[in-house]
PATOR-907452 format. One record per residue (C-alpha): chain; x, y, z. Coordinates in nm, 2 decimals, padded with zeros to 4 digits, always signed. Each point is the difference from the previous one (the first is absolute). Last residue first. Example, Ala and Ser with C-alpha at 12.3 -4.5 7.8 and 13.67 -1.06 7.14 Angstrom:
BEGIN
<rec "A"; <+01.37; -00.11; +00.71>>;
<rec "A"; <-00.14; -00.34; +00.07>>;
***
This chain:
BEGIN
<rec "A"; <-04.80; -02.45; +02.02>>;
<rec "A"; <+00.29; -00.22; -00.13>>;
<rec "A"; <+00.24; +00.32; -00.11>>;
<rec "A"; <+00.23; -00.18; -00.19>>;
<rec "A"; <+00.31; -00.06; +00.15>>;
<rec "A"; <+00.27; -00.10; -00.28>>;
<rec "A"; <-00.14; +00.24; -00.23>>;
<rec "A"; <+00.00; +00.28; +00.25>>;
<rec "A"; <+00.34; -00.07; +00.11>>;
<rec "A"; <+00.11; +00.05; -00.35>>;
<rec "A"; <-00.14; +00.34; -00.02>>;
<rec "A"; <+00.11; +00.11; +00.34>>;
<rec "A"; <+00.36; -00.11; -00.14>>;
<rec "A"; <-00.03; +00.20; -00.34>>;
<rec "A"; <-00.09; +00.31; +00.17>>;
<rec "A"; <+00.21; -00.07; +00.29>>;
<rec "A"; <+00.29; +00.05; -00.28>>;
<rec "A"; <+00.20; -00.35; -00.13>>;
<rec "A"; <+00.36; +00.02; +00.00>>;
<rec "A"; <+00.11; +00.02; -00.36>>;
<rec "A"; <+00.27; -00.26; -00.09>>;
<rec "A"; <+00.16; -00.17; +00.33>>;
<rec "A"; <+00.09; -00.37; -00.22>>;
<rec "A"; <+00.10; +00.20; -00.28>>;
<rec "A"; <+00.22; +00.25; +00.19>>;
<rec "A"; <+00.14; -00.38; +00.18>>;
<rec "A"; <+00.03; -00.15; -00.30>>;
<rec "A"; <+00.22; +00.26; -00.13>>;
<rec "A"; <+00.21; +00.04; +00.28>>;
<rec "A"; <+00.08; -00.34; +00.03>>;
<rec "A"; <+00.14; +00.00; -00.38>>;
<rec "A"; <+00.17; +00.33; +00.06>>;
<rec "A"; <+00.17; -00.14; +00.36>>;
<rec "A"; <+00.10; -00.33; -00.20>>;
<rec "A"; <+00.15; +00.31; -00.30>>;
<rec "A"; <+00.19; +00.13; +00.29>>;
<rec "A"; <+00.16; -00.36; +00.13>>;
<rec "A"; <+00.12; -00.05; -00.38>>;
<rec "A"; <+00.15; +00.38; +00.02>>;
<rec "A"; <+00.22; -00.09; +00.30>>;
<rec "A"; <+00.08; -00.35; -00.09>>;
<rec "A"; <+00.14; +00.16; -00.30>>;
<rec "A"; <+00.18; +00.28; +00.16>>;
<rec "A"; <+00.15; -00.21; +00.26>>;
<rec "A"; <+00.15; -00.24; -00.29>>;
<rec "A"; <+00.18; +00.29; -00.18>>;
<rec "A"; <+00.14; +00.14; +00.33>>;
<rec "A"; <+00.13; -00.36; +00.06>>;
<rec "A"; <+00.11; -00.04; -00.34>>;
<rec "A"; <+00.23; +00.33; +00.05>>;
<rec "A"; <-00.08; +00.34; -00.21>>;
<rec "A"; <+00.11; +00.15; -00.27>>;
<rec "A"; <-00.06; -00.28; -00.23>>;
<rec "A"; <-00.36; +00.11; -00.02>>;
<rec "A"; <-00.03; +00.32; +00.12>>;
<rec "A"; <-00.28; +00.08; -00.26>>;
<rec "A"; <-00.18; -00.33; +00.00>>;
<rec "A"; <-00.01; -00.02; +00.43>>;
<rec "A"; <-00.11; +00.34; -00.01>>;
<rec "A"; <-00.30; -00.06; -00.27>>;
<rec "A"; <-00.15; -00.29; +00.21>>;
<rec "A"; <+00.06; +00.18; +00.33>>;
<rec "A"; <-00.22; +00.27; -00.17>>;
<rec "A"; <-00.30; -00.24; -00.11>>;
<rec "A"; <+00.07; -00.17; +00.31>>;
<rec "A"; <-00.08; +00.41; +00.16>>;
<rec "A"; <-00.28; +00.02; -00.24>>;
<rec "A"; <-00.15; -00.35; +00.08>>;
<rec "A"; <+00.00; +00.09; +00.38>>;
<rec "A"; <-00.17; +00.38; -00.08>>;
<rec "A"; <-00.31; -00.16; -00.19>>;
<rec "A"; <-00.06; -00.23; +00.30>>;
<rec "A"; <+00.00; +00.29; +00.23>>;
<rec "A"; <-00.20; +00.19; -00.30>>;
<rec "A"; <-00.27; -00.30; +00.01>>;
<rec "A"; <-00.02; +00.00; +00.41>>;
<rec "A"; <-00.08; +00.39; -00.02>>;
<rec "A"; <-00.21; -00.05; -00.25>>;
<rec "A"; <-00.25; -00.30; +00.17>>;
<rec "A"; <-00.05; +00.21; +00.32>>;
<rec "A"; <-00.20; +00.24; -00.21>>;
<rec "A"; <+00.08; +00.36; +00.10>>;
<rec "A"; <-00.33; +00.11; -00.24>>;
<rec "A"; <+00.27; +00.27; -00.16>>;
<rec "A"; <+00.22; -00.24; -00.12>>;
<rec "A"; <-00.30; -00.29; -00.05>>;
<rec "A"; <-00.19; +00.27; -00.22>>;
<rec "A"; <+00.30; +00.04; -00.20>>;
<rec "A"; <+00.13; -00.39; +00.00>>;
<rec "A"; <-00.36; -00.04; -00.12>>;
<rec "A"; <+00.04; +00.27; -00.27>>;
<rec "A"; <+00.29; -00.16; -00.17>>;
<rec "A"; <-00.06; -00.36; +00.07>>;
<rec "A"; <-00.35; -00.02; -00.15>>;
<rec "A"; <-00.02; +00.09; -00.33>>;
<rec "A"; <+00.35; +00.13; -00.05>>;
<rec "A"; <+00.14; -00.32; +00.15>>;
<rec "A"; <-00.22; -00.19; -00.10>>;
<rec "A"; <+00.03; +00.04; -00.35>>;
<rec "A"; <+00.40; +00.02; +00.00>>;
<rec "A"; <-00.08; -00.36; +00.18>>;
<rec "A"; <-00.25; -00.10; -00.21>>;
<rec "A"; <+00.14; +00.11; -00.34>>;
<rec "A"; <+00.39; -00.15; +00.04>>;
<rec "A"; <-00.17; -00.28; +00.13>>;
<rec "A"; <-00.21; -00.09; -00.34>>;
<rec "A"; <+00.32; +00.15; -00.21>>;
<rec "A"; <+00.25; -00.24; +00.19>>;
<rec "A"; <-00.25; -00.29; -00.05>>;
<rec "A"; <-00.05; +00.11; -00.41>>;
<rec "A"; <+00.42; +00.01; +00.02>>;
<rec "A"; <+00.09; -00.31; +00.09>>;
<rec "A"; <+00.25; -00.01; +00.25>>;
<rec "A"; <-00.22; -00.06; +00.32>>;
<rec "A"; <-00.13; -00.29; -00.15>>;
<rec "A"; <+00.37; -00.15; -00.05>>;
<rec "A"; <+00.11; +00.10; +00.37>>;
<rec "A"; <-00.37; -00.15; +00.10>>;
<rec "A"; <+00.09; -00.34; -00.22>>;
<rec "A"; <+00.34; +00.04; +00.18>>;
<rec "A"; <-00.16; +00.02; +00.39>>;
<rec "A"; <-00.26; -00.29; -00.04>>;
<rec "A"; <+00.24; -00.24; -00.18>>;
<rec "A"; <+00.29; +00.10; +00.24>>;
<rec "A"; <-00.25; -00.04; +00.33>>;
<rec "A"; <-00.09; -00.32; -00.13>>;
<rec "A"; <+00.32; -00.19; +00.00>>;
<rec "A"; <+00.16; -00.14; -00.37>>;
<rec "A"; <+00.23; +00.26; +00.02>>;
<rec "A"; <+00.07; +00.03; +00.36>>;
<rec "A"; <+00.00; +00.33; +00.13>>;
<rec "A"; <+00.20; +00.27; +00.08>>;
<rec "A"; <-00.01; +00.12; -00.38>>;
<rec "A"; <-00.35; +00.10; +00.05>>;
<rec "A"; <+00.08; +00.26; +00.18>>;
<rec "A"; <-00.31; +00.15; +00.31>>;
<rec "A"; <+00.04; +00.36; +00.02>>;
<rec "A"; <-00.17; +00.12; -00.29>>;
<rec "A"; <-00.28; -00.20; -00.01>>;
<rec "A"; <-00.10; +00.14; +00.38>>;
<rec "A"; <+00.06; +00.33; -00.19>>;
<rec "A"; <-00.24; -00.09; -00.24>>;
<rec "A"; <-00.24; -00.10; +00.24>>;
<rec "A"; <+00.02; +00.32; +00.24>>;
<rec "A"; <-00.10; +00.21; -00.40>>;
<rec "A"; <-00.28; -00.21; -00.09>>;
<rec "A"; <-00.13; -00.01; +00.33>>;
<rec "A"; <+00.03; +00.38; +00.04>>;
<rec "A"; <-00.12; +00.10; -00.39>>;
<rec "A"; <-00.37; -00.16; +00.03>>;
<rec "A"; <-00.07; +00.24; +00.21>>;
<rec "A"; <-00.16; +00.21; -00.30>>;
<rec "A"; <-00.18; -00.36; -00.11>>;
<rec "A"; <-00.16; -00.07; +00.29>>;
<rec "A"; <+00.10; -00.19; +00.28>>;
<rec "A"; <+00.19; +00.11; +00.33>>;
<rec "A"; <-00.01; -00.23; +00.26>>;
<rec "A"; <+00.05; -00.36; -00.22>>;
<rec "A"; <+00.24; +00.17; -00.29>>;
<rec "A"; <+00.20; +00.18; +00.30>>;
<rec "A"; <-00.02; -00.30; +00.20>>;
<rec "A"; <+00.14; -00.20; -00.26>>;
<rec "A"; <+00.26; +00.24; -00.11>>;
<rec "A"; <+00.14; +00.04; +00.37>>;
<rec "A"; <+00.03; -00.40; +00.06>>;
<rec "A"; <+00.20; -00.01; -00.32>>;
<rec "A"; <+00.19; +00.29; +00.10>>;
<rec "A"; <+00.10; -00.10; +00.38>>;
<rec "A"; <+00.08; -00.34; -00.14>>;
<rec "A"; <+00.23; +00.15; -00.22>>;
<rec "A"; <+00.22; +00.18; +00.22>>;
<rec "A"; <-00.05; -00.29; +00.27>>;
<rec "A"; <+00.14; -00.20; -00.28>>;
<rec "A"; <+00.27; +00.25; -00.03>>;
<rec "A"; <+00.09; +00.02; +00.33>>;
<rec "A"; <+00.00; -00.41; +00.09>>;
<rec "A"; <+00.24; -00.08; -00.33>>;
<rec "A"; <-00.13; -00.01; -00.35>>;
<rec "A"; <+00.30; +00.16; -00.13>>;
<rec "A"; <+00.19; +00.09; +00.31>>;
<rec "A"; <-00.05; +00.27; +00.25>>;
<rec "A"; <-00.03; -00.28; +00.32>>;
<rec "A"; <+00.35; -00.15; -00.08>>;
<rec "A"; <+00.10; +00.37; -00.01>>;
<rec "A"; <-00.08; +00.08; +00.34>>;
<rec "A"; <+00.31; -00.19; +00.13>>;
<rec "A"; <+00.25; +00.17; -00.23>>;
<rec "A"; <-00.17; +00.33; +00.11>>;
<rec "A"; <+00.00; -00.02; +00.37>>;
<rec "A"; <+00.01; +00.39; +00.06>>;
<rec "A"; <-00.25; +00.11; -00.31>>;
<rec "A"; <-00.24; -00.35; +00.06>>;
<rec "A"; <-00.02; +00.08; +00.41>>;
<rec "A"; <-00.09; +00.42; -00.06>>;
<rec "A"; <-00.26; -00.11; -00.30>>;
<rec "A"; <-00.12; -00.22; +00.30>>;
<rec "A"; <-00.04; +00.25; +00.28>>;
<rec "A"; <-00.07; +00.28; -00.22>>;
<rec "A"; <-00.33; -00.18; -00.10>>;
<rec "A"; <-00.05; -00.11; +00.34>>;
<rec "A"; <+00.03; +00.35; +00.09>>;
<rec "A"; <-00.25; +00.07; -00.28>>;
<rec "A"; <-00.26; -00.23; +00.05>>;
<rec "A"; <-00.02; +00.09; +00.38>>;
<rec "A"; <-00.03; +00.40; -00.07>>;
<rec "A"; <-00.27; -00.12; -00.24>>;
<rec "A"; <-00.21; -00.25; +00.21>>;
<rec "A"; <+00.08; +00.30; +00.33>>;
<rec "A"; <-00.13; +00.24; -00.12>>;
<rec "A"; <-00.32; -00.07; -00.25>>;
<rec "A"; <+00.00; +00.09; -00.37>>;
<rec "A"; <-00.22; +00.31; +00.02>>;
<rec "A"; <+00.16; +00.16; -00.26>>;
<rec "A"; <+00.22; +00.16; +00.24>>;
<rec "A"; <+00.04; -00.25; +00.32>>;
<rec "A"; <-00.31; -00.07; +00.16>>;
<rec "A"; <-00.16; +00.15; +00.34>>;
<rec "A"; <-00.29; +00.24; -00.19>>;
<rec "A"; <-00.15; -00.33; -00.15>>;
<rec "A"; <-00.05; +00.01; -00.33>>;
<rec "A"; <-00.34; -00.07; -00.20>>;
<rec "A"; <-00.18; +00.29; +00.07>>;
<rec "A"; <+00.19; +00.25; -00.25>>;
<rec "A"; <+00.00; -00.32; -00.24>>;
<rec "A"; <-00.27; +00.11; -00.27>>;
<rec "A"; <+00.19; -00.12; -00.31>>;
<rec "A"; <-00.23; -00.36; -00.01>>;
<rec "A"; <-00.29; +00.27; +00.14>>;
<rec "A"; <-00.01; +00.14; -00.33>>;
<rec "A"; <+00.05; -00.29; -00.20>>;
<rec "A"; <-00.30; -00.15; +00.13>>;
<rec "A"; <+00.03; -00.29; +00.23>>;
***
């Protein structure tokens, strides 16, 4: 597909889906379950937090999500330019999963700490520090342009995302400032709260990665030629 029809998505929505052309009723579902369980974790707090802890269920889901993100970023959208979006969902899958939690002598600390110590050096921070600012001006800048204006499902599922790891961001920063100002309960539904946002931002992601670019009837009528030849 040329890179003019990639950006060609006038055709590509149907006229019944949601803005973006994400459709109805998958995102209105998503998100009242969403509510649904960020509403449970923020009135049963104490009991939620057994599922917010350091390598708990949330956070390996969290990181799951990522891991699962970079590789299909890095396996749907090669190329050196795109190279930025794997890069970028495995880091933050790095990010989420502490090698403290683990067993010294287990695997998962020797595979997480020598990352932790690769990740520190500075020629590896350099490397990424170029690709992803690369990217993201390469490639990320005017794609998220030309997706904005192209109504690509994928954006509209990426700022969602975006928006739950602002508000943890911002429950994060709450909880720090009040600090002793507020009860341990208060303190504890916070946490739970934000740890539940960033699992939404890690599904997210995977799932804007996952949806990418819908495909025009350009590139499908293309495709379905190749895969049935005309045999006369």
């Amino acid at each position: 597909m040329s890179f003019k029809d990639e950006f060609q998505a006038g055709n590509a929505f149907p006229a019944a889906g949601a803005p973006f052309g994400v459709d109805r009723f998958s995102l209105h579902t998503a998100l009242v379950v969403a509510f649904l369980v960020l509403a449970a974790v923020a009135i049963w707090p104490v009991q939620a937090s057994a599922l917010n802890q350091e390598g708990g269920p949330f956070e390996t889901i969290s990181a799951a999500a990522l891991f699962a993100a970079g590789l299909a970023a890095l396996y749907r959208f090669p190329g050196l330019k795109r190279l930025y979006i794997g890069v970028v969902c495995l880091l933050l899958a790095e990010r989420e999963l502490e090698a403290d939690i683990y067993a010294v002598d287990s695997l998962p600390f020797y595979v997480l700490n020598g990352l932790d110590v690769a990740l520190d050096m500075t020629i590896v921070r350099v490397v990424l520090a170029v690709v992803v600012l690369g990217g993201l001006v390469w490639h990320g800048i005017p794609t998220g342009w030309k997706a904005f204006k192209a109504r690509a499902p994928f954006l509209l599922v990426f700022v969602l995302a975006g928006t739950s790891a602002f508000v943890a961001q911002l429950l994060e920063e709450i909880s720090g400032v009040l600090g002793a100002g507020i009860s341990e309960l208060m303190v504890t539904r916070l946490f739970v709260m934000e740890e539940t946002l960033e699992m939404f931002f890690s599904i997210g992601i995977l799932a804007a990665v996952l949806i990418g670019w819908p495909k025009t009837k350009t590139d499908e009528t293309s495709h379905e030629q190749i895969d049935h030849p005309d045999m006369r």
